[in-house]
C-alpha positions in Angstrom: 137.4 143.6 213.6 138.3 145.7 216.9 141.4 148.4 216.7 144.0 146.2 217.8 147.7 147.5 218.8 149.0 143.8 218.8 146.9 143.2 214.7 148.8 141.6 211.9 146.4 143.2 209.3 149.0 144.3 207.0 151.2 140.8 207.5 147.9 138.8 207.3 148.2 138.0 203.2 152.2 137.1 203.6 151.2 134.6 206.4 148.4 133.1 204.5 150.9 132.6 201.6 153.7 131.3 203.5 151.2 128.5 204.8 149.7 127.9 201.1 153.3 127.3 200.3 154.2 124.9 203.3 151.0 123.3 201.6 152.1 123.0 198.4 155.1 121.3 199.7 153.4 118.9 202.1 149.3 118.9 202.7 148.5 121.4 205.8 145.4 120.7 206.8 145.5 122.1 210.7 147.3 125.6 211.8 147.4 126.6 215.5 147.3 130.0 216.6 149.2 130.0 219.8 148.2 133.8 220.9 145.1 134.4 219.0 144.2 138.1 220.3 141.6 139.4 217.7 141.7 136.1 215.5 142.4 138.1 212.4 145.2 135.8 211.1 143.2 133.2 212.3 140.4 134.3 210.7 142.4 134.5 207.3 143.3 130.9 207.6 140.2 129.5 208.2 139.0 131.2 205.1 141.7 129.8 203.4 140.4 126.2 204.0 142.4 125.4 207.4 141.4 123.9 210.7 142.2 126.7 213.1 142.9 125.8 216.3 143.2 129.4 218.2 144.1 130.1 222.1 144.7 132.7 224.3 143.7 133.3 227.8 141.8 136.6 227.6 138.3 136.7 227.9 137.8 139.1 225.2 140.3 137.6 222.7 138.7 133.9 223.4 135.5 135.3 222.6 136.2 136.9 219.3 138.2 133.6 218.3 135.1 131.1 219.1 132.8 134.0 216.8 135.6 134.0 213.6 137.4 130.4 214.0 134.9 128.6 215.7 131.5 129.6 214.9 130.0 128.1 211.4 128.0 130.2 209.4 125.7 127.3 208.3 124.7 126.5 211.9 124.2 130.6 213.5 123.6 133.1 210.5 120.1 133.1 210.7 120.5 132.9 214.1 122.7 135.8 214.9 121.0 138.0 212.5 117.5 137.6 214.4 118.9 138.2 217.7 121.1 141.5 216.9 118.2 142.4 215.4 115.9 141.8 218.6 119.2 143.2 220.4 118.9 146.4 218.8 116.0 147.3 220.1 117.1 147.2 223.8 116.7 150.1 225.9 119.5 151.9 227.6 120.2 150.8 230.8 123.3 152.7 232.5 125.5 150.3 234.9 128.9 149.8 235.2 130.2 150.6 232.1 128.3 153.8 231.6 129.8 154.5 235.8 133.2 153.4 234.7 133.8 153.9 231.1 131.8 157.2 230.6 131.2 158.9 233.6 134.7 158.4 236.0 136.7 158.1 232.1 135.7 159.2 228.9 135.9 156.2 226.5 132.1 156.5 225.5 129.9 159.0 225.5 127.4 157.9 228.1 124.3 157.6 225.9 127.0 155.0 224.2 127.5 153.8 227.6 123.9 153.2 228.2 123.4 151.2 225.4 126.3 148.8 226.0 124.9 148.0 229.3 121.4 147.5 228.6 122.7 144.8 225.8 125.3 143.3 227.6 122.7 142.8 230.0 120.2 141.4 227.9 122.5 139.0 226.4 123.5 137.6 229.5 119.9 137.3 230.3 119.4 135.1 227.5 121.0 132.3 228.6 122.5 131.4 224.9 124.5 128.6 223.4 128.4 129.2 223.7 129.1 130.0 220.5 125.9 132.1 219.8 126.6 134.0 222.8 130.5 134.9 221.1 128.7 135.8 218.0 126.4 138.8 220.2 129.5 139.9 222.4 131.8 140.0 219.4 129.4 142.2 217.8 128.6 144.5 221.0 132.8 144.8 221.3 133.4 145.8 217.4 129.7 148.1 218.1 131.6 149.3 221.2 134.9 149.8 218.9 133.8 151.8 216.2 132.2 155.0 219.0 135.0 154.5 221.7 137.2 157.9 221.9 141.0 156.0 221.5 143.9 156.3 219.6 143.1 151.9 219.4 144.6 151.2 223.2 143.1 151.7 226.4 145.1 153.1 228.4 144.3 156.5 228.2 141.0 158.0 226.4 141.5 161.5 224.7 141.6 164.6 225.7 138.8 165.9 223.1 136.4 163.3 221.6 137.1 161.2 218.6 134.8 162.6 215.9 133.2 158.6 215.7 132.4 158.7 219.3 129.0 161.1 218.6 127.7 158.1 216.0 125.0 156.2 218.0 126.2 152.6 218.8 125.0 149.9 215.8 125.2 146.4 215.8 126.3 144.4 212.7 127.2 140.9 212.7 130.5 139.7 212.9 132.0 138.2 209.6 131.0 134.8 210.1 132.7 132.2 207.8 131.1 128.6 206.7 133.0 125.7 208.4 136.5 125.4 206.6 137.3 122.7 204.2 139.3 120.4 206.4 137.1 120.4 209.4 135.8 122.4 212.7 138.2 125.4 214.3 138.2 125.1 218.0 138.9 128.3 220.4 141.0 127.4 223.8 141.8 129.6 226.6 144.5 128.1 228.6 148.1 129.6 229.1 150.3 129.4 226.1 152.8 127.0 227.2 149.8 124.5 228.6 148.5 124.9 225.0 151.7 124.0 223.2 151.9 121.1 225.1 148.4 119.6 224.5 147.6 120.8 220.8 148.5 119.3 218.0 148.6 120.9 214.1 150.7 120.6 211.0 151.6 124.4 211.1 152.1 126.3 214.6 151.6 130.3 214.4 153.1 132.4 217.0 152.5 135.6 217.7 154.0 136.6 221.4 153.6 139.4 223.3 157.2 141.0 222.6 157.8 143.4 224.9 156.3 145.2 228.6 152.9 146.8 227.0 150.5 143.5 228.6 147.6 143.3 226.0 145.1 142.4 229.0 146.0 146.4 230.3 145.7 148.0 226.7 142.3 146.1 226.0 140.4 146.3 229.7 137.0 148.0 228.4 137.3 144.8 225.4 137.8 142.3 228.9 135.1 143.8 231.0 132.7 143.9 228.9 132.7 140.2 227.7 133.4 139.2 230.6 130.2 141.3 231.8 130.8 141.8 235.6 131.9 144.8 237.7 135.7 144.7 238.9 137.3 148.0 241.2 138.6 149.8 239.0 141.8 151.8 239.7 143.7 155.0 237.9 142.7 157.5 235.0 142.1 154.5 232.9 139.9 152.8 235.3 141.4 149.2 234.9 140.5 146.1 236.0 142.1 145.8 239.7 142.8 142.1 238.0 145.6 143.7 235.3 147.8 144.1 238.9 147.8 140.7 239.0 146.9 138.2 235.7 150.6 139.2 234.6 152.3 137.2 231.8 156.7 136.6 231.6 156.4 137.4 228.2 155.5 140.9 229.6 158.6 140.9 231.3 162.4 141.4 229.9 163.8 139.5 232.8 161.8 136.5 232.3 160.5 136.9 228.2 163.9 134.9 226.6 163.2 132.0 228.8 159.0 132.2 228.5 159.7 131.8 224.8 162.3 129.6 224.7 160.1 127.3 226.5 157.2 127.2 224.2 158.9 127.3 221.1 160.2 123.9 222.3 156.9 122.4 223.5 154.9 123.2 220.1 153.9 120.3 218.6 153.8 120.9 214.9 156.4 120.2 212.1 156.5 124.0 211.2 156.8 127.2 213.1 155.7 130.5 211.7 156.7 133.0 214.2 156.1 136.8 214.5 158.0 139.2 216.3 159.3 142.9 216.3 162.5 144.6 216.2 161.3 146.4 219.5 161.0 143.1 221.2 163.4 142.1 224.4 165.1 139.3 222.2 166.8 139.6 219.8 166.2 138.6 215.9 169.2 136.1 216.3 168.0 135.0 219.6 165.0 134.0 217.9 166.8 131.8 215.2 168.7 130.5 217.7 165.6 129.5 219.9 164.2 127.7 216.3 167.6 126.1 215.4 167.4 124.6 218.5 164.3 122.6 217.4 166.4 121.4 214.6 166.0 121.7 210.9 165.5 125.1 208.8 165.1 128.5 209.7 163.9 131.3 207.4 163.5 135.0 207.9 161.6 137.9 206.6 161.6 141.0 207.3 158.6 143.7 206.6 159.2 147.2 207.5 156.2 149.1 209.0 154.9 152.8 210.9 154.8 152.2 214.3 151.3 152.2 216.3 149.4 155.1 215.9 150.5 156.6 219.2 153.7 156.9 218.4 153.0 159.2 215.5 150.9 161.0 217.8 154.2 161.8 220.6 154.3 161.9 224.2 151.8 163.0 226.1 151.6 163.8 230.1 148.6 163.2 232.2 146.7 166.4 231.0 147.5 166.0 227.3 150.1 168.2 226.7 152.7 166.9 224.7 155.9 166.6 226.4 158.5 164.7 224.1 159.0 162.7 221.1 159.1 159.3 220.4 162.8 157.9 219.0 161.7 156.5 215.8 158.5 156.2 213.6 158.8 152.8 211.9 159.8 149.1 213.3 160.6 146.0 211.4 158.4 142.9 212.0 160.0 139.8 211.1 158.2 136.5 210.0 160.6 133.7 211.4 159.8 130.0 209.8 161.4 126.9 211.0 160.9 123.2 210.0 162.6 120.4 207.8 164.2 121.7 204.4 162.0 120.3 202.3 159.3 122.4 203.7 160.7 125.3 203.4 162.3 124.7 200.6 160.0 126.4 198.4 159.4 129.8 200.3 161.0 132.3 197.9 161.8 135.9 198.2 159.8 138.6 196.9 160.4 142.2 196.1 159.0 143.6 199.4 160.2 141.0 201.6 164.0 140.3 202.3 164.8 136.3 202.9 167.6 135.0 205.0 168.5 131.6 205.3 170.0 130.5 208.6 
């Protein structure tokens, strides 16, 4: 999966486990994931055995949750392995991303560049099936991923190239899953609090945005290029003119406690498994007190982590020099869980993870 600033790759296994455990209590058979972004926890659960329904209003992150939560690998691996295949063998064709993302930035090298286009062309030429088509884009974005010359976000490029951005760009097909045991996953894009309000599972996961870095701005290239058309582009990082204005409140401290506070409230599942960060603009007791508010239990756990790799990287001006560093080098990520006692009742501490009852 793509480099993703927002990934829960190290929590993954603990969320997995605290949902197998909410199952062993009282049979889950349906999880929502509220902000989906890559789908990796989603992912995770439907390999687990879950009905995944996952949402989020990107373009990009709606594409790679209908390839890994809603795609079935009984009805498109044959499938998508003929057609990277065919795929492969398209010839460069430089357009707007080569323009954009190689030539006016430096994210690709432009033979990279080239290639991106000419598929991203030739898929939308084929006129493919939905989920087909998610199945090609995902695997032209992770392609697309492994040469781009990041430190994972995009908004800046580096000043000398990433050693991986001089390997030639190489489809592979995404890690498709066979349908899970207790029934089709389903990817959504609507607005967060529109999809708390009209989807229904056992277990809710939420994963907000926690703070002003707007996940549409640090993943542009990803949005462009599934979306596949050819917005102004504006600044160094040549992003979308669109980033000015598809703002979220959870992107914003004035308006995040009450963004939340709202959806937390409309979810319509008997358990919440929320994450957030200690470098968030609530508090971990605002949280709770958001939860509590639902009524029942609410459980905590922390994990202590590095911080992003740009942070260990420091501050940076415009022309690369570094100009300062960052305050601290680690964060805490909390896993908040909230329902009726009996459900959590079981969730036990272990010896890297500190438990708080409220």
């Amino acid at each position: 999966m793509i480099k993703y600033l927002g990934s829960k790759r190290l929590l993954v296994p603990r969320i997995v486990e605290i949902v197998a455990t909410l199952d062993a209590a009282r049979p889950v058979t349906s999880v929502l994931d509220l902000f989906a972004g890559t789908s990796r926890v989603g992912h995770a659960l439907k390999r687990a055995g879950y009905r995944v329904l996952a949402n989020d209003d990107a373009t990009y992150a709606h594409t790679l949750a209908t390839a890994y939560v809603q795609a079935d690998a009984e009805d498109h691996a044959a499938a998508i392995a003929a057609l990277l295949d065919d795929l492969s063998k398209t010839p460069p064709a430089a357009g707007y991303v080569t323009r954009t993302f190689c030539e006016e930035a430096r994210y690709f090298t432009p033979e990279n560049g080239a290639r991106i286009d000419g598929i991203r062309a030739a898929i939308a030429a084929r006129g493919l099936a939905p989920e087909l088509a998610a199945l090609a884009l995902t695997a032209l974005l992770e392609a697309a991923d492994r040469v781009d010359s990041t430190t994972g976000v995009q908004m800046a490029y580096l000043k000398r190239w990433a050693p991986r951005a001089a390997n030639p760009l190489t489809l592979r097909a995404p890690d498709l899953l066979p349908r899970a045991r207790h029934g089709k996953g389903a990817a959504h894009r609507l607005d967060a609090l529109d999809a708390a309000r009209a989807l229904t599972a056992d277990v809710a996961y939420l994963d907000p945005p926690y703070n002003q870095h707007a996940y549409l701005g640090n993943y542009h290239v990803w949005e462009t290029i599934a979306r596949g058309d050819a917005p102004e582009a504006y600044g160094i990082a040549r992003k979308r003119i669109d980033t000015r204005e598809r703002t979220s409140r959870f992107n914003s401290r004035r308006q995040h406690a009450a963004a939340l506070r709202e959806v937390i409230a409309a979810v319509d599942a008997r358990v919440l498994v929320v994450s957030f960060s200690d470098e968030g603009f609530v508090s971990r007791d605002e949280v709770v007190a958001m939860l509590t508010a639902r009524g029942g239990d609410v459980r905590v756990f922390e994990h202590d982590f590095k911080r992003y790799v740009g942070a260990q990287i420091g501050i940076h001006n415009r022309k690369g020099e570094k100009v300062g560093r960052v305050s601290h080098l680690r964060n805490r990520e909390f896993l908040f869980v909230a329902g009726c006692p009996a459900a959590l009742a079981r969730l036990k501490s272990s010896s890297e993870t500190a438990v708080a009852t409220v």
